[in-house]
C-alpha positions as CSV (number, residue, x, y, z in Angstrom):
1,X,-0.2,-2.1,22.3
2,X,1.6,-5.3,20.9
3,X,2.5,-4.2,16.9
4,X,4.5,-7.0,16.5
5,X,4.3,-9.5,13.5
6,X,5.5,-13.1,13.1
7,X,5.7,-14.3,9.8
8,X,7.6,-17.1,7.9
9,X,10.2,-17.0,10.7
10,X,10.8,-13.6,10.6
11,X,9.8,-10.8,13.2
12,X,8.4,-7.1,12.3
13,X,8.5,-4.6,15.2
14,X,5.7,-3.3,13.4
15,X,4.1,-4.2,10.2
16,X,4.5,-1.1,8.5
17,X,7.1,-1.4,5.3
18,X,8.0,0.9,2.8
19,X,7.1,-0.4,-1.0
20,X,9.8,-0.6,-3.5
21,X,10.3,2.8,-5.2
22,X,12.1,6.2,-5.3
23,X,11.8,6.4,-1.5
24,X,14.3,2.9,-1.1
25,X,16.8,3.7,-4.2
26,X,20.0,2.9,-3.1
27,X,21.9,2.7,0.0
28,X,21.8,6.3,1.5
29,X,18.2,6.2,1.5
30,X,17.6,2.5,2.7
31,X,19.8,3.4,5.7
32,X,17.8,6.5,6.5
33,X,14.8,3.8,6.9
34,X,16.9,1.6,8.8
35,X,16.9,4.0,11.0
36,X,13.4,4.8,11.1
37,X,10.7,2.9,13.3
38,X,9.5,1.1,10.2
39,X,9.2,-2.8,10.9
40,X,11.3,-3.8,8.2
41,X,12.4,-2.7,4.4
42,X,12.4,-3.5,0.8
43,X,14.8,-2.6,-1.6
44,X,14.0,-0.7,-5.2
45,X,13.4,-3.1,-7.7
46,X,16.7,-4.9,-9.1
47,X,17.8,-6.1,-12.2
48,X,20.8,-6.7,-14.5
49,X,21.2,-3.1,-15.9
50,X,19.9,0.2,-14.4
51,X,16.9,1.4,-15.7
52,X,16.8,4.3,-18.1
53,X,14.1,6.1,-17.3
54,X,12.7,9.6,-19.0
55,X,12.5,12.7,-17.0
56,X,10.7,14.9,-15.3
57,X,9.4,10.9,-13.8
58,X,7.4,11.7,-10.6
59,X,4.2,14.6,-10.1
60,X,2.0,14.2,-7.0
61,X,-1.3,15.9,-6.1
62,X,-3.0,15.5,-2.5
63,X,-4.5,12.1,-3.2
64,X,-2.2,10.6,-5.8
65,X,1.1,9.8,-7.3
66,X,1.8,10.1,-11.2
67,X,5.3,8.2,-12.2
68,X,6.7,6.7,-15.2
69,X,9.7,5.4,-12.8
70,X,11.3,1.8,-14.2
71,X,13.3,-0.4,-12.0
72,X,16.2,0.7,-10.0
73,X,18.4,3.0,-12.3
74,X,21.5,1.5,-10.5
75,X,23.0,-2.0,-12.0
76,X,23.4,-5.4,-10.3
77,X,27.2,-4.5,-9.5
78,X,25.9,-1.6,-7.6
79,X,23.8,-3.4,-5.5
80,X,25.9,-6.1,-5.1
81,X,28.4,-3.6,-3.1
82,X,25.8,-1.9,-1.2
83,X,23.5,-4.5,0.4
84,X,26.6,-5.9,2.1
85,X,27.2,-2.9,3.7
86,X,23.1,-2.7,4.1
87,X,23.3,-5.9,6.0
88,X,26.0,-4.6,8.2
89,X,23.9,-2.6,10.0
90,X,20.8,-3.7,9.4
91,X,17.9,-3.4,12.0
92,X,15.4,-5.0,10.7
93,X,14.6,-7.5,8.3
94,X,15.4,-7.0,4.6
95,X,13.2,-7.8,1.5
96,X,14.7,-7.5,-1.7
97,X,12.6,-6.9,-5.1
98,X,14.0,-7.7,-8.2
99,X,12.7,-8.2,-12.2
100,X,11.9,-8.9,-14.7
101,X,12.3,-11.7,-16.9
102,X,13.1,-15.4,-16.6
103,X,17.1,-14.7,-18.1
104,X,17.6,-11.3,-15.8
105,X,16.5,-13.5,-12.8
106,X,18.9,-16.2,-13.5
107,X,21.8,-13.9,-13.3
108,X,19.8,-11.4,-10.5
109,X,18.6,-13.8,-7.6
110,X,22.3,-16.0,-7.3
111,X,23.7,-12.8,-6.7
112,X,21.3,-10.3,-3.9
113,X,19.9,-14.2,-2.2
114,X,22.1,-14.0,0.5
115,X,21.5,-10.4,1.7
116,X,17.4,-10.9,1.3
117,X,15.3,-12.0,4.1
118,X,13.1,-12.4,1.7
119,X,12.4,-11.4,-1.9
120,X,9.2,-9.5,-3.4
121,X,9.4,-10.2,-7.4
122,X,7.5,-7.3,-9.4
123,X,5.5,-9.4,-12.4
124,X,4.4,-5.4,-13.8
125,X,6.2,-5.3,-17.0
126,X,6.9,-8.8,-17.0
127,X,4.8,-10.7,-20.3
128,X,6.1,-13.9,-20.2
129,X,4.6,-17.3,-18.6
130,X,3.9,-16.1,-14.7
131,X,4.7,-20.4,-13.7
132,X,7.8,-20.5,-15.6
133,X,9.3,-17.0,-13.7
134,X,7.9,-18.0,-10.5
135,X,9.5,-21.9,-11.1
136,X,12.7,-20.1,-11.9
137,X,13.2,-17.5,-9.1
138,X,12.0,-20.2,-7.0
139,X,14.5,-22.7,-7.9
140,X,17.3,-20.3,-6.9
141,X,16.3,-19.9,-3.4
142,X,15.2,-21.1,-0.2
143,X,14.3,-17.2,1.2
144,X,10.6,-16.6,1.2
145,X,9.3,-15.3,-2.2
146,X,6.4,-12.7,-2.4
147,X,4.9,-12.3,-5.5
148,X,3.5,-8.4,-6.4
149,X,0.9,-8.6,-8.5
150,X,-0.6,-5.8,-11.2
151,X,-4.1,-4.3,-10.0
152,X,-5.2,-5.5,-13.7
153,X,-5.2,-8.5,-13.2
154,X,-8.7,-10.3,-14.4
155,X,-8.4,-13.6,-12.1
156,X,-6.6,-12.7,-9.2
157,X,-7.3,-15.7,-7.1
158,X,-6.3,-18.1,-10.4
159,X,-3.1,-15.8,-10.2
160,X,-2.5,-16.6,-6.3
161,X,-3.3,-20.5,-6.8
162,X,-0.9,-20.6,-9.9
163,X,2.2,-18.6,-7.9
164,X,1.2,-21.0,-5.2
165,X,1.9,-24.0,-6.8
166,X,5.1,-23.4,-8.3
167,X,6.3,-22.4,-4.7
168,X,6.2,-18.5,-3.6
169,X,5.8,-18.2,-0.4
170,X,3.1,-15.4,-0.6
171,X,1.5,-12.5,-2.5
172,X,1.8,-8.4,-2.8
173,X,-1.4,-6.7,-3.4
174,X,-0.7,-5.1,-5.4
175,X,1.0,-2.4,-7.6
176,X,-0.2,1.0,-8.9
177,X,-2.7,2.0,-11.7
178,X,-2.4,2.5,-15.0
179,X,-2.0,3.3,-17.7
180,X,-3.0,7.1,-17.5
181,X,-2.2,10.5,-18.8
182,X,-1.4,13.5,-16.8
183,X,-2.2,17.2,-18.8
184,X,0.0,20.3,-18.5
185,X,-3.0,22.7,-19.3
186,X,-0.9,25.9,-20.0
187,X,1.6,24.3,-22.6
188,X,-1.2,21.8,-24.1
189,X,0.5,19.0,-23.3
190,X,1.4,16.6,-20.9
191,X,3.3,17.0,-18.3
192,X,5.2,13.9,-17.9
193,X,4.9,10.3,-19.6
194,X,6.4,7.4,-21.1
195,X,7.5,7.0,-24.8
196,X,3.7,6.6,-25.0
197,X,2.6,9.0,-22.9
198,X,1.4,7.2,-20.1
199,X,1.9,7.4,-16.4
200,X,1.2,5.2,-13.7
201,X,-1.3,6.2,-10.6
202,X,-1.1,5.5,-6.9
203,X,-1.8,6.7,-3.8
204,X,-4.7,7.3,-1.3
205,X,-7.2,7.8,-4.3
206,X,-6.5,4.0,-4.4
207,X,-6.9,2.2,-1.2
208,X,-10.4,1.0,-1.5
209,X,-9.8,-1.4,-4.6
210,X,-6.1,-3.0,-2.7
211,X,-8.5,-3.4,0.0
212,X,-11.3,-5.3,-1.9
213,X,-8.4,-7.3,-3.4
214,X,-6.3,-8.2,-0.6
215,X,-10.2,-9.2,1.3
216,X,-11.1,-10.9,-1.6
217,X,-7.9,-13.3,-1.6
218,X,-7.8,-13.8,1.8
219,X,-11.1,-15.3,2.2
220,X,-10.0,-17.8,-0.7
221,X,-6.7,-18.4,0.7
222,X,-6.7,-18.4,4.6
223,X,-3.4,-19.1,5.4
224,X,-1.0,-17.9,2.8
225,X,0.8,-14.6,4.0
226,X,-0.2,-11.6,2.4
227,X,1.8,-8.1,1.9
228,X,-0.9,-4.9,1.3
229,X,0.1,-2.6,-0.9
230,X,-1.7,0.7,-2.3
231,X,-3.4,4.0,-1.1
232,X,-1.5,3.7,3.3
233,X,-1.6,7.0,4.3
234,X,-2.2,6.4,8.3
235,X,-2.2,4.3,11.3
236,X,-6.1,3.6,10.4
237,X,-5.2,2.5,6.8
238,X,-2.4,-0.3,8.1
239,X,-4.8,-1.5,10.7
240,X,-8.2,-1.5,8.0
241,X,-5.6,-3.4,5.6
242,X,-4.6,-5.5,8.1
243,X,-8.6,-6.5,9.0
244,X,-9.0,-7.1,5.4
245,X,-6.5,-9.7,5.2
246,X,-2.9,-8.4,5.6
247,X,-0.1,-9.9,7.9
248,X,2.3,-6.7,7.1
249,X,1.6,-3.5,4.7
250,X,3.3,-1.1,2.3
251,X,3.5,2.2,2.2
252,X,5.1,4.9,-0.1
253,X,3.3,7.4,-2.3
254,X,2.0,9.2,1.0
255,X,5.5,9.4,2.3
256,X,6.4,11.1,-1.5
257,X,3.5,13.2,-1.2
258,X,4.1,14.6,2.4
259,X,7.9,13.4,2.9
260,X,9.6,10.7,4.5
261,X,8.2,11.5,8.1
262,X,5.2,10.4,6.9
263,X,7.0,7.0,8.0
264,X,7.1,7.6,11.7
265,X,4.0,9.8,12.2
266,X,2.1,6.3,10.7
267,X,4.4,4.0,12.6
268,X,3.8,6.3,16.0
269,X,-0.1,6.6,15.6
270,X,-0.3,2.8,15.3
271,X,-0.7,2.5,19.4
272,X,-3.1,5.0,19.7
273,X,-5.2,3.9,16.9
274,X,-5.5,0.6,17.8
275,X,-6.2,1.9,21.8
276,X,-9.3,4.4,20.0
277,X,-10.4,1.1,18.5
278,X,-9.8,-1.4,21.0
279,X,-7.6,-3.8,19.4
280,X,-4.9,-5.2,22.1
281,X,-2.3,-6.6,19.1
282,X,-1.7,-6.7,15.5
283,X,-1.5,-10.4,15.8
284,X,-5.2,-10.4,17.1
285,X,-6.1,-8.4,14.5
286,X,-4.8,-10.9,11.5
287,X,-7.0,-13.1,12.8
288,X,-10.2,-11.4,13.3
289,X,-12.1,-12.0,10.4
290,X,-13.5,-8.9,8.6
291,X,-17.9,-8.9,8.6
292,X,-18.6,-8.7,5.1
293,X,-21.7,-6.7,6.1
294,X,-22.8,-2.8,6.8
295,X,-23.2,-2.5,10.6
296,X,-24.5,1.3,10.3
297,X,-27.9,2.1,11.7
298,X,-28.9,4.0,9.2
299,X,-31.4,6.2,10.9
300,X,-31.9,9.9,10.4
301,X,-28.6,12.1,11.5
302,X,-28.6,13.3,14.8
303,X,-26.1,16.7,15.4
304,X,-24.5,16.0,19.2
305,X,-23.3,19.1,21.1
306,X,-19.7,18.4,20.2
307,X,-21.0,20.6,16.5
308,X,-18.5,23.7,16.1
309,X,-21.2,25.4,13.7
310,X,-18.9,24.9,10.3
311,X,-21.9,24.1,8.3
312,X,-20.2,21.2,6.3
313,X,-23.4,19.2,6.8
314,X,-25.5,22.1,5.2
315,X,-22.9,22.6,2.0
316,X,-22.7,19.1,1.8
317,X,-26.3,17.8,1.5
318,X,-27.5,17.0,-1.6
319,X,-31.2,17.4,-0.7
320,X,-30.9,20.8,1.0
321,X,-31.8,19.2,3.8
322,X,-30.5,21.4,6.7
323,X,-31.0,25.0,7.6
324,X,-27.9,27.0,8.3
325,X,-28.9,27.4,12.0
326,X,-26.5,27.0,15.0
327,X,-26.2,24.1,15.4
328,X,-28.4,23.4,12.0
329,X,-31.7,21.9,12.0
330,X,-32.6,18.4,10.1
331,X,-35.9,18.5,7.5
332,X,-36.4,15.2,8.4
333,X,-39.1,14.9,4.9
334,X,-35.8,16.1,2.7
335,X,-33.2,13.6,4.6
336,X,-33.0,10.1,3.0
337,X,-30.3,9.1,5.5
338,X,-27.4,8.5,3.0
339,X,-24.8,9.7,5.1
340,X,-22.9,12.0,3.6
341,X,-23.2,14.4,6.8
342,X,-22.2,12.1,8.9
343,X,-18.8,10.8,6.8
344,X,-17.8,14.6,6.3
345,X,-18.3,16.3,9.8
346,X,-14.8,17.2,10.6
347,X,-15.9,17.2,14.4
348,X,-17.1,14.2,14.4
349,X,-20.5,15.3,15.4
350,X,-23.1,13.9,13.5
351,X,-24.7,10.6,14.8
352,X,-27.3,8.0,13.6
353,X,-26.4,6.6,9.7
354,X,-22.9,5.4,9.7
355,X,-22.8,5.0,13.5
């Protein structure tokens, strides 16, 4: 299978990424990535002065990512001796995300332009006019400029028209949750959080709304390229963000919930995945457009003879409408064909709603 991806003169093996966070802080870790099968990297985000940030910072569950991480906690003159050395042996190509306002720009962007292949600019703590900061950043530089917007947002396509015009390149979609509140039960308290308490929230738990976004832009924008960000935690999420809209996706709160490897194992499933559903390329993906319709029959569940007997379907219905038999038996006058079976059967044996 052909992963590759072409964009703004720059070629991906693959268009899996890593997002800017703990998982690309400084150069020990990017070079671990480099080395990875990833199809390219971005840095932490960068500014003039390393971030102070209040610990314990980062708490996951299975489906989601609590942080009250800043930017980078490393200065400018840190970066500004590593991403040389970055760029020595890099491998693939090399976005670099910096912040946050107009005057840290001024003196950031001069100074990492000539290691970037391109730059993401995080606008998540940034108040201040969105077409002044994106007329200053790109003023400074002739490298593509991605622009990562917050999930809060409340007119994301004025956003992407106004970015647009000023001259980024392109759009993130977008950053993590928040603001929430994560409870330590057994003290009464919480367990971490800002000076106000609040954490930020990302993760799987979160894919469905980057995907309505990113869909939701692209069929307003047809040709601007478009980074997906939020909730990749396999091969079938970078290929479903890809359908939506995407020309290249991020990942990173799966790879801090199950470890780095998570990387590859994504990265290695991509072939096989897009075999099991018969898509030849990436690049014939990005432009297949995505049916803004339900194509499930939705006819009454059938139970093929791949069934194991593990009953899901039966502790799962919310009508009671299976017996506990082997393999169980459908009241059809109970059924009302939502589904539900069929989207939990871990052996993929129900038939009939969803397909």
């Amino acid at each position: 299978m052909n992963t590759k991806v072409n964009l703004l003169g720059l070629t991906f093996e693959n268009p899996v990424l890593p997002a800017s966070g703990p998982l690309t802080e400084g150069l020990p870790n990017l070079l671990n990535l480099n080395d990875s099968p990833l199809g390219g990297l971005v840095t932490k985000t960068i500014s003039v002065s390393g971030a102070v940030v209040k610990k314990p910072c980062i708490v996951a569950t299975k489906h989601m990512v609590f942080n009250t991480e800043l930017w980078s906690e490393h200065d400018l003159e840190y970066w500004t001796e590593q991403l040389p050395r970055l760029v020595e042996k890099k491998k693939k190509p090399i976005g670099v995300s910096v912040g946050y306002t107009e005057e840290q720009l001024r003196i950031v962007i001069p100074a990492i332009e000539e290691y970037a292949d391109f730059i993401e600019v995080s606008t998540h703590y940034n108040k201040a006019s969105l077409e002044a900061l994106v007329k200053c950043i790109t003023s400074m530089t002739k490298k593509p400029v991605f622009i990562k917007m917050s999930p809060h947002i409340d007119d994301d396509l004025h956003f992407v028209e106004t970015i647009l015009t000023c001259g980024a390149s392109g759009v993130v979609a977008f950053n993590s949750f928040g603001p929430g509140i994560v409870i330590d039960l057994k003290n009464r308290a919480l367990l971490l959080g800002n000076e106000d308490g609040h954490s930020w929230i990302s993760g799987p738990a979160i894919k469905p709304f980057a995907l309505n976004r990113i869909a939701k832009i692209r069929r307003q924008f047809p040709n601007m390229p478009i980074i997906g960000c939020g909730g990749v935690e396999t091969a079938a999420d970078v290929l479903e963000m890809i359908l939506a809209g995407a020309d290249l996706v991020q990942m990173l709160s799966a790879a801090l919930i199950g470890g780095r490897e998570a990387y590859a194992s994504v990265v290695d499933n991509l072939g096989k995945t897009m075999k099991d559903n018969e898509i030849e390329s990436i690049e014939e993906l990005r432009n297949t457009m995505l049916e803004r319709k339900v194509m499930g029959k939705g006819g009454y569940p059938s139970i093929t003879e791949r069934c194991i007997g593990c009953q899901m379907c039966v502790k799962v219905c919310p009508f009671g409408a299976y017996d506990n038999g082997m393999p169980p038996i459908l009241d059809k006058s109970k059924c009302i064909r939502c589904g539900l079976c069929e989207s939990r059967c871990i052996a993929n044996a129900i038939e009939g709603v969803l397909t």
